[in-house]
N, C-alpha and C positions, 0 to 999 in steps of 0.2 A: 504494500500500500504506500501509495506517495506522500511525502510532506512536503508542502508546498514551503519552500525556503523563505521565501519573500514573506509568507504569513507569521513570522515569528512575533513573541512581543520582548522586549527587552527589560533588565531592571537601570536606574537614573546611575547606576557606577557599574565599574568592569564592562562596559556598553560597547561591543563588536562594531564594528564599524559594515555598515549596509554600502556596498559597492555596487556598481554596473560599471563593467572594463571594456573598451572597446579593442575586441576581439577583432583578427585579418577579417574576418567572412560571414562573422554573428557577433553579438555583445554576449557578455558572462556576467550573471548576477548571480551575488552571495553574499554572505557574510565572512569577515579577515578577522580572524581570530588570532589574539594576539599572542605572542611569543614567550609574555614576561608574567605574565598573571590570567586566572582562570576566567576565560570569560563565557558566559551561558544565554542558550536561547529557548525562550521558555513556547512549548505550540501548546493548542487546544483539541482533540478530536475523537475521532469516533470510532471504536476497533470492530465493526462490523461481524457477529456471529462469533468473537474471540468469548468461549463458553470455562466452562469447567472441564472439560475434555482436554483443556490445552495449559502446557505447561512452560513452554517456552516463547517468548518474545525477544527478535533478533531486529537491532539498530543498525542498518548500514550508511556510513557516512559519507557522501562522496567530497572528494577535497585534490585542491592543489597549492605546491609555494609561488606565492605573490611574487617570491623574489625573482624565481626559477630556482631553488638551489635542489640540486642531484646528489645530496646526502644529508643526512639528518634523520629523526626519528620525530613524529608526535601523536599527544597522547589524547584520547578523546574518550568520553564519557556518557552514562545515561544513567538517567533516573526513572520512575513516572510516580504516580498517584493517582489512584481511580476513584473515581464517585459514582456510587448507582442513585440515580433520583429517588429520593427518599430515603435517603440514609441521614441518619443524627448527626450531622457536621456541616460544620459551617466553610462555604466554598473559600470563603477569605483566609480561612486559618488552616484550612487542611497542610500537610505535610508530603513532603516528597519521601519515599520511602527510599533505604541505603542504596546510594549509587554505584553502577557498575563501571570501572575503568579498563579497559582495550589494553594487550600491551602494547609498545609503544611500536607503530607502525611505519616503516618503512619509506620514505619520500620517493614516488619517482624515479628512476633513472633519467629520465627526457626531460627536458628542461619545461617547467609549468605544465607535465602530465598530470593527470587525472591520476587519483591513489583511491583506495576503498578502504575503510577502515569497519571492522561487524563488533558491532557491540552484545553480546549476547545476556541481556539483561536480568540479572538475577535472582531480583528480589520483587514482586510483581505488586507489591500492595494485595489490594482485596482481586487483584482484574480474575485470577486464577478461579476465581470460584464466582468471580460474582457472574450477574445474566447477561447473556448478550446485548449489545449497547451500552454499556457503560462510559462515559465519559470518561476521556486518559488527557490526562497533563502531563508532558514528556517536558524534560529537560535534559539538553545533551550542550554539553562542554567541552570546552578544551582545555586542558591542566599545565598551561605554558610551564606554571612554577613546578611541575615533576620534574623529579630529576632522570627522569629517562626521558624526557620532551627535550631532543637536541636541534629541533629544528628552528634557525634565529627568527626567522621573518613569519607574516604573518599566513595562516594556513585558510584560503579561503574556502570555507564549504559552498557546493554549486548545489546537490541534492540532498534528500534523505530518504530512506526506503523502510518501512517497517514491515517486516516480516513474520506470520505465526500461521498457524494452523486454521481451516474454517472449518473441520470437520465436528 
């Protein structure tokens, strides 16, 4: 399932920088995630038929270096938080439950190629058992200050992909 990159919300610090790069033969929109400190982009949406039958929720990030640089390593992350309508809690205060971090993935070889980085996320909240349609609040990161995050510049994510079972 897609996540539309552009639709993210942001919080007022640590704030990723929203680019459109004019590409040889198309523009590239995403967000440049920075190198020195963690910065997070928060979606809203809807995991269609993800039941109780299903156990795993997989985060695919796609990304390139802004700079172009062909070595380095960076580290990306997820979380989510589900709410079924009608549950005892308040949308404002809910909690992201323990976030999962990637190990640190590979930059490229080609200069400003395209990397994939899968987040295979661990800890589901309630999404695992609750009903179908439950609202998920994802938060996926990037941990510039890891110390396996060797990559200097900033790592633009172009897509997101979430992946789970609809059976």
């Amino acid at each position: 399932m897609p996540i539309a990159v552009e639709s993210a919300r942001v919080k007022s610090t640590n704030t990723p920088e929203l680019v459109n790069i004019a590409g040889t033969n198309f523009p590239i929109g995403g967000y440049a995630m920075d190198a020195a400190a963690r910065e997070d982009l928060y979606f809203q949406t809807v995991l269609p038929l993800f039941g109780a039958s299903n156990t795993t929720l997989v985060c695919n990030i796609y990304w390139y270096s802004r700079t172009g640089q062909t070595t380095g390593n960076a580290v990306f992350g997820a979380a989510v938080a589900a709410v079924t309508a009608g549950d005892a809690v308040s949308m404002e205060a809910k909690a992201f439950a323990t976030a999962t971090s990637a190990s640190a993935t590979t930059v490229n070889g080609t200069a400003k190629g395209l990397t994939k980085t899968t987040v295979t996320i661990a800890n589901l909240d309630s999404l695992a058992t609750a009903a179908p349609w439950d609202e998920l609040e994802l938060d996926v990161f990037r941990d510039g200050a890891s110390g396996s995050d060797t990559l200097t510049g900033d790592a633009i994510i172009t897509a997101i992909y979430l992946e789970y079972s609809d059976s």
